[in-house]
Biotite code that builds the C-alpha atoms (Angstrom):
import biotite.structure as struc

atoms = struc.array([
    struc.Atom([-81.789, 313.690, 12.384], chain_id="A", res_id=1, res_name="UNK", atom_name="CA", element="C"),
    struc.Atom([-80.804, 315.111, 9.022], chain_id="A", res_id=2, res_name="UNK", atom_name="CA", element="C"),
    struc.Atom([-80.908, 312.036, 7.504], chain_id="A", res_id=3, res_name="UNK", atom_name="CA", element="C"),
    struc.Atom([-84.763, 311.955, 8.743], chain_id="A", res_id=4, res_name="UNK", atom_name="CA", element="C"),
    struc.Atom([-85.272, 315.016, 7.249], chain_id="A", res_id=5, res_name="UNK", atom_name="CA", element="C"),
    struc.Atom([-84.611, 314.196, 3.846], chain_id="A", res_id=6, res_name="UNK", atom_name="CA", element="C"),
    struc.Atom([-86.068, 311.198, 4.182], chain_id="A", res_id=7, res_name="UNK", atom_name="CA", element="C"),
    struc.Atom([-89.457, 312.780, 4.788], chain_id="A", res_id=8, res_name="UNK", atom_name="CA", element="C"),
    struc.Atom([-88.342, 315.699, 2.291], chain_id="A", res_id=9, res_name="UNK", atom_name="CA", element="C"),
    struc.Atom([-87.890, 313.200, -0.257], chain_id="A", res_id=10, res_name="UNK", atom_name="CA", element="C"),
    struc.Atom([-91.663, 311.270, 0.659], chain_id="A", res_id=11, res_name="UNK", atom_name="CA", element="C"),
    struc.Atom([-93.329, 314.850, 0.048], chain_id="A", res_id=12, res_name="UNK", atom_name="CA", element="C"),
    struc.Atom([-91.407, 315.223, -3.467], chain_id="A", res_id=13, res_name="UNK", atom_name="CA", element="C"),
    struc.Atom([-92.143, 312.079, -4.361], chain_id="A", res_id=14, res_name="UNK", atom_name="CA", element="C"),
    struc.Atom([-95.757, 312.211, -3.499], chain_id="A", res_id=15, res_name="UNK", atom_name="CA", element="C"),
    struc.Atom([-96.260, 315.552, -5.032], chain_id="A", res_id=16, res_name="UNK", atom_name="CA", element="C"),
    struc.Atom([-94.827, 314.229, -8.468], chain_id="A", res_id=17, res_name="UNK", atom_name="CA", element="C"),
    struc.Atom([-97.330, 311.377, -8.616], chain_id="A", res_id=18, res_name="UNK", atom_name="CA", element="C"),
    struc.Atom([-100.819, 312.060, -10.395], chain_id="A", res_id=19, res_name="UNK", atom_name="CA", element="C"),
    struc.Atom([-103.492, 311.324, -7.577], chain_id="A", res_id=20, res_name="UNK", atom_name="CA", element="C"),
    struc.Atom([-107.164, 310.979, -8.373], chain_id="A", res_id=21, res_name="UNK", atom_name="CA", element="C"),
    struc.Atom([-109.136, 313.988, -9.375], chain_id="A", res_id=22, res_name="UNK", atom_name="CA", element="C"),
    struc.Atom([-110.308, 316.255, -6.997], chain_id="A", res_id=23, res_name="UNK", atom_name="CA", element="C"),
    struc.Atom([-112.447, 319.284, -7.137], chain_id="A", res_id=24, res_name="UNK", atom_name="CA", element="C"),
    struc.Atom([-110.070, 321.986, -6.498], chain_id="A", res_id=25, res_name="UNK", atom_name="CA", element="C"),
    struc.Atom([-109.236, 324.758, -8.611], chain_id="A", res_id=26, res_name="UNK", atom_name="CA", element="C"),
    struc.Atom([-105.514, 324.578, -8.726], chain_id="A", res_id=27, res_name="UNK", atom_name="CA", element="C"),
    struc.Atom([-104.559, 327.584, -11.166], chain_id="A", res_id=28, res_name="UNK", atom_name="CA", element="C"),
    struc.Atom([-102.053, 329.878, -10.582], chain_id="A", res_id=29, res_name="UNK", atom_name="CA", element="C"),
    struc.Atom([-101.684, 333.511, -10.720], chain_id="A", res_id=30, res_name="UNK", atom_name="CA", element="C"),
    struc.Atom([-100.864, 334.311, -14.327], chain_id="A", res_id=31, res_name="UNK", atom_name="CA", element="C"),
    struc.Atom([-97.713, 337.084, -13.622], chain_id="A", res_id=32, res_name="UNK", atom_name="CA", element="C"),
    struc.Atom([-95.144, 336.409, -11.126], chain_id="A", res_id=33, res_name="UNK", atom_name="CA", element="C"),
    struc.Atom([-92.106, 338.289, -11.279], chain_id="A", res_id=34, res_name="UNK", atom_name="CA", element="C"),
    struc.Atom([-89.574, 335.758, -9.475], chain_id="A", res_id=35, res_name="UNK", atom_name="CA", element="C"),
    struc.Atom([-87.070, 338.787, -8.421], chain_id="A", res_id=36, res_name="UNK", atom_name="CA", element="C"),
    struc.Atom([-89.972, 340.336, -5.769], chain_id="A", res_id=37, res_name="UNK", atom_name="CA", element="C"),
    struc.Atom([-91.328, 336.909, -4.661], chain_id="A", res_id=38, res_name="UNK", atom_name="CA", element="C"),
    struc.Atom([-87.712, 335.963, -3.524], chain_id="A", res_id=39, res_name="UNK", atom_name="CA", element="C"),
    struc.Atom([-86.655, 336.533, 0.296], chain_id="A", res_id=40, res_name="UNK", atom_name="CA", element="C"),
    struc.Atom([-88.523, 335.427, 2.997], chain_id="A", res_id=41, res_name="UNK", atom_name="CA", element="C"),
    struc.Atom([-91.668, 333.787, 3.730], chain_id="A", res_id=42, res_name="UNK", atom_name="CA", element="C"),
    struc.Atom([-93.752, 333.145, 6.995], chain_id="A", res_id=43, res_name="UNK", atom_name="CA", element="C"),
    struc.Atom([-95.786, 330.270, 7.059], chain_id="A", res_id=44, res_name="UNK", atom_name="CA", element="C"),
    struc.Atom([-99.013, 331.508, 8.727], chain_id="A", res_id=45, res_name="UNK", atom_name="CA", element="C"),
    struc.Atom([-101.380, 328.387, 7.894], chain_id="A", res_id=46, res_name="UNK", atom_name="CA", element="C"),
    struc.Atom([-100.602, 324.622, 5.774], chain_id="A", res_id=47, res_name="UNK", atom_name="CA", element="C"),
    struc.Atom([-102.106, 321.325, 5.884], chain_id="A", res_id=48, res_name="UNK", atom_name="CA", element="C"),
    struc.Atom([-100.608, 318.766, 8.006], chain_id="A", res_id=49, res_name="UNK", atom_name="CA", element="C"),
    struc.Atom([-97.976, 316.842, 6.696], chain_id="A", res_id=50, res_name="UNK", atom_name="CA", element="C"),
    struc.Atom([-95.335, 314.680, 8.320], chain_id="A", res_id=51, res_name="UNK", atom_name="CA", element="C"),
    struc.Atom([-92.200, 316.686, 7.109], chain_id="A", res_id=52, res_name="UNK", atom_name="CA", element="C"),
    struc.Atom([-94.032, 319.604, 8.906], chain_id="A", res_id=53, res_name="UNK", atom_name="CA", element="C"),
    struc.Atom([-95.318, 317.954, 11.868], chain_id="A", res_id=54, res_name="UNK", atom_name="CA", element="C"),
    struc.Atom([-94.817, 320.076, 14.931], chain_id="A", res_id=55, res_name="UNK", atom_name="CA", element="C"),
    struc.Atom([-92.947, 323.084, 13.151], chain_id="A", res_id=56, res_name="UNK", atom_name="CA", element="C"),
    struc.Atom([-93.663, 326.436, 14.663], chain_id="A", res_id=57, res_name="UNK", atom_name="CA", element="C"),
    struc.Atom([-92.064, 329.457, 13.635], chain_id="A", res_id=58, res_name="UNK", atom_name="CA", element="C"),
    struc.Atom([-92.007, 327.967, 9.948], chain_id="A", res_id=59, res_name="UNK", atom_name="CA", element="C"),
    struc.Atom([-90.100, 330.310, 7.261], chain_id="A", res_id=60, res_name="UNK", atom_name="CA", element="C"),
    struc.Atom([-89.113, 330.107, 3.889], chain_id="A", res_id=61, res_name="UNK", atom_name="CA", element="C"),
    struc.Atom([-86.343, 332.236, 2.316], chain_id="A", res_id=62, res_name="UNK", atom_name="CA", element="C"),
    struc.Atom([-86.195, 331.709, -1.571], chain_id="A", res_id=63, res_name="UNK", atom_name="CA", element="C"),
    struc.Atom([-82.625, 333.519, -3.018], chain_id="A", res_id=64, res_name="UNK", atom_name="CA", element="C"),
    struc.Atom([-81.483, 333.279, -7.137], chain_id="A", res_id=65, res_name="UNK", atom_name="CA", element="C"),
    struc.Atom([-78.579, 330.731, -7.142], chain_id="A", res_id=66, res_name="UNK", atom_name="CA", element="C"),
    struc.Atom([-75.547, 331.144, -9.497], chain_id="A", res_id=67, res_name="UNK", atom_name="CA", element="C"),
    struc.Atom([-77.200, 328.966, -12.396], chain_id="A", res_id=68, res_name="UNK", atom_name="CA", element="C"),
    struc.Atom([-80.551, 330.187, -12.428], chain_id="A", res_id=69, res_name="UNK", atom_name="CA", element="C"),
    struc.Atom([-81.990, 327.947, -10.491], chain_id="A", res_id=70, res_name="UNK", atom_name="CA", element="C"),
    struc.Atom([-83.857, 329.100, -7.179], chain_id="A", res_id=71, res_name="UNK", atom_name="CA", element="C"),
    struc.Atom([-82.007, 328.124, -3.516], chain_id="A", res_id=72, res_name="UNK", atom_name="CA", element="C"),
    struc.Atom([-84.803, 327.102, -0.936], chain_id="A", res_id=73, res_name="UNK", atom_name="CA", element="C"),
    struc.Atom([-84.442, 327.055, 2.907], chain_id="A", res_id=74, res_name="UNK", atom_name="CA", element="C"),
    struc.Atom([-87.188, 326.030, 4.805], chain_id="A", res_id=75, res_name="UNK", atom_name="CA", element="C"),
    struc.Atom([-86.614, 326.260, 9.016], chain_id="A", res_id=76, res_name="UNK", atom_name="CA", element="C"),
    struc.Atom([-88.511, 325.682, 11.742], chain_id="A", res_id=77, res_name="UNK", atom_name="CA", element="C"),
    struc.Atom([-88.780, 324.677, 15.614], chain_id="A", res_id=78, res_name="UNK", atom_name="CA", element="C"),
    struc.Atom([-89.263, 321.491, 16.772], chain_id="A", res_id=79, res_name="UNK", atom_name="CA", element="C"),
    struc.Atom([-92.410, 321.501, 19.247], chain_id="A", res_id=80, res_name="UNK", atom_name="CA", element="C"),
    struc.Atom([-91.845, 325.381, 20.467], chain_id="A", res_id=81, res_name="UNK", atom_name="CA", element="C"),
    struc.Atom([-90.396, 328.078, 19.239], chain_id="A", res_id=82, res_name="UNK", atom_name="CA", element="C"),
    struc.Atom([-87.478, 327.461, 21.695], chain_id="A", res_id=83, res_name="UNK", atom_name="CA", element="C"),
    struc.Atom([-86.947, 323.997, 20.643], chain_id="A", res_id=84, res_name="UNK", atom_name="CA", element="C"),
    struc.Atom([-84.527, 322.545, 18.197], chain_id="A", res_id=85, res_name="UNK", atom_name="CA", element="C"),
    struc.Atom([-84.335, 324.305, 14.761], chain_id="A", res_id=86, res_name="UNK", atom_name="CA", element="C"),
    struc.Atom([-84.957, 322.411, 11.809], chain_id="A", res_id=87, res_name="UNK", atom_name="CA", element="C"),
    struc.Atom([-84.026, 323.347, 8.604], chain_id="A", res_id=88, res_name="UNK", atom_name="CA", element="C"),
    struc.Atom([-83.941, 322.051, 4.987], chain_id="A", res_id=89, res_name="UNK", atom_name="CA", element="C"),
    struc.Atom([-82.405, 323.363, 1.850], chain_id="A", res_id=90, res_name="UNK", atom_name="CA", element="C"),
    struc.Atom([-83.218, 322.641, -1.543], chain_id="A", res_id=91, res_name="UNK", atom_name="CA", element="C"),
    struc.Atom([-83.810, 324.422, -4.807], chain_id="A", res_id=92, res_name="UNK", atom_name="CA", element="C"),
    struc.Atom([-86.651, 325.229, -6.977], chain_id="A", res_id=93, res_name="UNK", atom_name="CA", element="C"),
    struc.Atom([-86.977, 325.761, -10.930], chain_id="A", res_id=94, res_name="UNK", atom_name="CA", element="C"),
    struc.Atom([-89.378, 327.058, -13.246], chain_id="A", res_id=95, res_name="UNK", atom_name="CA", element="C"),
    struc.Atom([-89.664, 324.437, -15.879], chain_id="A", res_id=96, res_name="UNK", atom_name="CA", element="C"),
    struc.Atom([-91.709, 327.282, -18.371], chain_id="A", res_id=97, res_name="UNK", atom_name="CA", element="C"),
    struc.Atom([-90.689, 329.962, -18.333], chain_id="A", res_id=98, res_name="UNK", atom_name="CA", element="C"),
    struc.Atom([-94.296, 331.397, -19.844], chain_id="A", res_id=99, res_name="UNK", atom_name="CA", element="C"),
    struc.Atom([-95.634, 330.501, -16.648], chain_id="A", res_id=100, res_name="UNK", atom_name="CA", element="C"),
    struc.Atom([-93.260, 331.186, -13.384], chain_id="A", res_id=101, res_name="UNK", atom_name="CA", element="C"),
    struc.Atom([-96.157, 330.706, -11.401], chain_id="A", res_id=102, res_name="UNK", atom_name="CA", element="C"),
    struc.Atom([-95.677, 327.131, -11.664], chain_id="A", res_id=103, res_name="UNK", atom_name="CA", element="C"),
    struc.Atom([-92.030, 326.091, -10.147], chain_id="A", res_id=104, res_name="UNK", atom_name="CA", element="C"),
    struc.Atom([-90.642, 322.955, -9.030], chain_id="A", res_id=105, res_name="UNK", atom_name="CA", element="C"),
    struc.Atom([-89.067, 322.370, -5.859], chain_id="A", res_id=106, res_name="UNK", atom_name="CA", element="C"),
    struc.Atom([-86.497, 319.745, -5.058], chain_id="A", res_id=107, res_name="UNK", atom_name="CA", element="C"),
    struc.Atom([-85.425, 318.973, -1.642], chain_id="A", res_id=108, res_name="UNK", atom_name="CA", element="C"),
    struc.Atom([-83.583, 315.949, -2.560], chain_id="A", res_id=109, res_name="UNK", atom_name="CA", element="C"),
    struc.Atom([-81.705, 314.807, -5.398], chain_id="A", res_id=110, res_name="UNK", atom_name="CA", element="C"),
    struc.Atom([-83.264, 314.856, -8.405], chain_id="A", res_id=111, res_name="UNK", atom_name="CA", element="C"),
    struc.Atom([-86.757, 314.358, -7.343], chain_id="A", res_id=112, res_name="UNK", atom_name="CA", element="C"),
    struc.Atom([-89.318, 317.460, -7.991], chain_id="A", res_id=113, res_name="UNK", atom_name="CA", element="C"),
    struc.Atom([-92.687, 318.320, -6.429], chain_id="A", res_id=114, res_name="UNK", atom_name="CA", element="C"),
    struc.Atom([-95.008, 321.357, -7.379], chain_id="A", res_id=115, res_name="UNK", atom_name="CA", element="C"),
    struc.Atom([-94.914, 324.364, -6.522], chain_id="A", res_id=116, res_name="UNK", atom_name="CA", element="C"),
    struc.Atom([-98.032, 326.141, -7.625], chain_id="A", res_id=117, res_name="UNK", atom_name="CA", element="C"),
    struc.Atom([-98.483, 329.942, -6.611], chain_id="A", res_id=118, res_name="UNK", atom_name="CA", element="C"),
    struc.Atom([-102.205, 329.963, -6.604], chain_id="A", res_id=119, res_name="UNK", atom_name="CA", element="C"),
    struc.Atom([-103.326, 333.831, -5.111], chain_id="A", res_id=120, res_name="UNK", atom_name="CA", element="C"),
    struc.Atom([-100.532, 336.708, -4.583], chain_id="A", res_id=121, res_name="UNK", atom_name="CA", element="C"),
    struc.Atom([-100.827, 340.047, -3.446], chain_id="A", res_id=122, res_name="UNK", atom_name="CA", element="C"),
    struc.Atom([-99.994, 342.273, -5.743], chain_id="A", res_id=123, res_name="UNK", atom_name="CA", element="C"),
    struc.Atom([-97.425, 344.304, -3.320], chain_id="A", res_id=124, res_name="UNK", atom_name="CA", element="C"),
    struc.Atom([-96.351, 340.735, -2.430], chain_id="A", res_id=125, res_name="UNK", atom_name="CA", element="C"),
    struc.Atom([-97.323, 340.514, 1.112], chain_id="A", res_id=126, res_name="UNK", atom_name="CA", element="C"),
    struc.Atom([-98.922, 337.115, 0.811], chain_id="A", res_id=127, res_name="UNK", atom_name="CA", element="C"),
    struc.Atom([-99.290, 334.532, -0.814], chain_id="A", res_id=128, res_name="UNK", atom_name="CA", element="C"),
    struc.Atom([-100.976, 330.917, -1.818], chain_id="A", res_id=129, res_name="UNK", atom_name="CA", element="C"),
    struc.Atom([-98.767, 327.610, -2.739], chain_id="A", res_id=130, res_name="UNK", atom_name="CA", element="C"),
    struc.Atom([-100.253, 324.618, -3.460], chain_id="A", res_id=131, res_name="UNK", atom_name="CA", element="C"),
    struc.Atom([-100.184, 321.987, -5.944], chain_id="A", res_id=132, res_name="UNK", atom_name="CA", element="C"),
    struc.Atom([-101.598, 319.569, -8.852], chain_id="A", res_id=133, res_name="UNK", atom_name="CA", element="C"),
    struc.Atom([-103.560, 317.775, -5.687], chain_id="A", res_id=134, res_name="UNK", atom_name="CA", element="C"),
    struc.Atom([-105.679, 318.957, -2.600], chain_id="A", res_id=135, res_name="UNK", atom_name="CA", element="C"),
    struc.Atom([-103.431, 317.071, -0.560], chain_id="A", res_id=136, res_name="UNK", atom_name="CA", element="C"),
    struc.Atom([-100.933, 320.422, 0.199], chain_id="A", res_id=137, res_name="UNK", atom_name="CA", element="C"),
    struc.Atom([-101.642, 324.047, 0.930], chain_id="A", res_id=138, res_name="UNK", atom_name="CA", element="C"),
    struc.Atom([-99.626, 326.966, 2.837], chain_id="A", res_id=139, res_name="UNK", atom_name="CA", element="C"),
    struc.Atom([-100.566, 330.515, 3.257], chain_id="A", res_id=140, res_name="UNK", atom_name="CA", element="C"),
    struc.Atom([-97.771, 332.876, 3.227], chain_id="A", res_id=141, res_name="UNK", atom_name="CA", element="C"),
    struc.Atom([-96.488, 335.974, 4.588], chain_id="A", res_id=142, res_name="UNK", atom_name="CA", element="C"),
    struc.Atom([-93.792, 338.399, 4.631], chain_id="A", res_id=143, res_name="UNK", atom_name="CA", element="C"),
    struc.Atom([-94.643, 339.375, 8.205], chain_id="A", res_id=144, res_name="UNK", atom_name="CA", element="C"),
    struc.Atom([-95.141, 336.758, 11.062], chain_id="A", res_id=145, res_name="UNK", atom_name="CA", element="C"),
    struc.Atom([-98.473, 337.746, 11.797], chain_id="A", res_id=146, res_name="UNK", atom_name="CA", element="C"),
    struc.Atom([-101.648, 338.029, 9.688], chain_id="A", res_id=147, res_name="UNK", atom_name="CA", element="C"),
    struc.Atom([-104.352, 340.182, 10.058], chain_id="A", res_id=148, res_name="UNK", atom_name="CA", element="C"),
    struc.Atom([-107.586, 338.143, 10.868], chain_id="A", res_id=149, res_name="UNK", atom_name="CA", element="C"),
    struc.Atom([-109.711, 339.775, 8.352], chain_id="A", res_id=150, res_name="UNK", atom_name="CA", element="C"),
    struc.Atom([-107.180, 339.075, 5.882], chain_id="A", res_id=151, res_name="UNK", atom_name="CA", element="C"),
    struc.Atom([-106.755, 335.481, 6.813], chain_id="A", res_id=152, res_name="UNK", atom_name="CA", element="C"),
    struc.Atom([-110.238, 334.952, 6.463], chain_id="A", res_id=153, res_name="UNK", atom_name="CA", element="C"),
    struc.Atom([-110.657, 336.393, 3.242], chain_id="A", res_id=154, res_name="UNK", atom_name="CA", element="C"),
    struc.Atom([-107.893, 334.000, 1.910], chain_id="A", res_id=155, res_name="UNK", atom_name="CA", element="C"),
    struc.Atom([-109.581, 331.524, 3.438], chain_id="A", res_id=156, res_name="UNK", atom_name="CA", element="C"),
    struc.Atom([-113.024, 332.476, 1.552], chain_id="A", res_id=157, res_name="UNK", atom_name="CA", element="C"),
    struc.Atom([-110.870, 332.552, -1.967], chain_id="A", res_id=158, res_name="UNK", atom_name="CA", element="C"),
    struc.Atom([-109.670, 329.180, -0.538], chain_id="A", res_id=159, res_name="UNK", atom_name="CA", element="C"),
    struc.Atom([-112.968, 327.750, 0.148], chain_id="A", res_id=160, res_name="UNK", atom_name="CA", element="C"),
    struc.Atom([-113.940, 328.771, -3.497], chain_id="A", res_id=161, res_name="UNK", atom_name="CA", element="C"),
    struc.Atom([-111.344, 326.776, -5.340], chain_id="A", res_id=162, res_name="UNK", atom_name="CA", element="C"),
    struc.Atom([-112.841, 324.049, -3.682], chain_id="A", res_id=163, res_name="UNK", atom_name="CA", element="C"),
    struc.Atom([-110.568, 323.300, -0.629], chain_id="A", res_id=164, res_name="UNK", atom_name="CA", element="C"),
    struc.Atom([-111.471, 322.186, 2.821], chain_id="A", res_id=165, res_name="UNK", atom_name="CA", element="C"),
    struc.Atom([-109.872, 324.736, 5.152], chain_id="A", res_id=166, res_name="UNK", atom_name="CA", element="C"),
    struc.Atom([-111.047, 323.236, 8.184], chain_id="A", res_id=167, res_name="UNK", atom_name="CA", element="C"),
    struc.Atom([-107.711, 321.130, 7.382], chain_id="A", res_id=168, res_name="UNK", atom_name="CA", element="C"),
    struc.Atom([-105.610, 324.094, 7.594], chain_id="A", res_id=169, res_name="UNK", atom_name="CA", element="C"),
    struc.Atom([-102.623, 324.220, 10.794], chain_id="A", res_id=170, res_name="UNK", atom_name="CA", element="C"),
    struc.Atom([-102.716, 327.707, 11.966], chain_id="A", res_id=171, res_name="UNK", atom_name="CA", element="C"),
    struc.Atom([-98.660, 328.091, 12.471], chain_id="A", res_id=172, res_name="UNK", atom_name="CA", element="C"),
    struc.Atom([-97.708, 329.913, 15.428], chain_id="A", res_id=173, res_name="UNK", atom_name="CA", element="C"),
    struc.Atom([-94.921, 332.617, 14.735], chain_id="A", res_id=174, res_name="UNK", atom_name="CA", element="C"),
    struc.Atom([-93.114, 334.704, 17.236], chain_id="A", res_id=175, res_name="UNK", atom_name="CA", element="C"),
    struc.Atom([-94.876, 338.383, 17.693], chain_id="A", res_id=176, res_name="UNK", atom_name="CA", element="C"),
    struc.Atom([-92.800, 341.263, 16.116], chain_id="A", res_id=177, res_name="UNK", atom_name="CA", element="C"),
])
């Protein structure tokens, strides 16, 4: 099962590095990010569908500073419920410029890198926007499990005007706190 994992891990990296065709999104990133509060952990609360992800629930990401420099990555999940089988991936991210942290790059298997674009952030850090140089991936992120609906659909608005179709966005179910 592991071995499936990275397999797929690996697909998403290697599909993320490659230049697609040009789409109409706006893909820019926030232009501070201080690394130190964006660390810890993440609730996925919306992404497009990808096979890596396919039937996650209770989707997290916790993001921790690893002895040289570089950025440890576990992403978990449940297989098909959120008492199924836990899934879970670890990897590590860098910041290639260091003028703009906004842009990282996550690895997830050997020396293969994918983007990590933080595109919108709150500026207490309570949620954010990843994508990446396509319109091919997208989460929306949270530091609590649950969004508020008026929030979610602003981000979807912001979405909407960068140009991205959020009728393709997975609504992640997350247990209640």
């Amino acid at each position: 099962m592991k071995k499936q994992l990275n397999i797929l891990l690996a697909s998403l990296v290697l599909l993320c590095s490659c230049k697609g065709q040009e789409s109409a999104i706006d893909n820019s990133v926030v232009k501070d990010l201080n690394i130190d509060r964006y660390l810890g952990k993440w609730y996925e609360i919306a992404r497009f569908d990808h096979s890596f992800e396919r039937g996650l629930v209770g989707v997290t990401a916790e993001y921790s500073m690893r002895e040289d420099g570089k950025i440890k990555v576990v992403n978990s999940g449940y297989k098909g419920s959120l008492d199924g089988e836990k899934s879970e991936a670890i990897g590590k991210a860098k910041i290639p410029n260091p003028n703009l942290p906004s842009k990282l790059k996550v690895s997830f298997f050997w020396i293969f890198y994918g983007d990590y674009f933080v595109l919108e952030l709150d500026d207490d850090y309570q949620w954010a926007i990843v994508g990446s140089n396509t319109d091919k991936y997208l989460w929306i992120l949270s530091r609590k499990p649950q969004m508020d609906d008026q929030l979610y659909l602003e981000l979807l608005n912001k979405l909407r005007v960068r140009g991205y179709d959020t009728n393709k966005l997975i609504k992640v179910e997350q247990r209640k706190i």
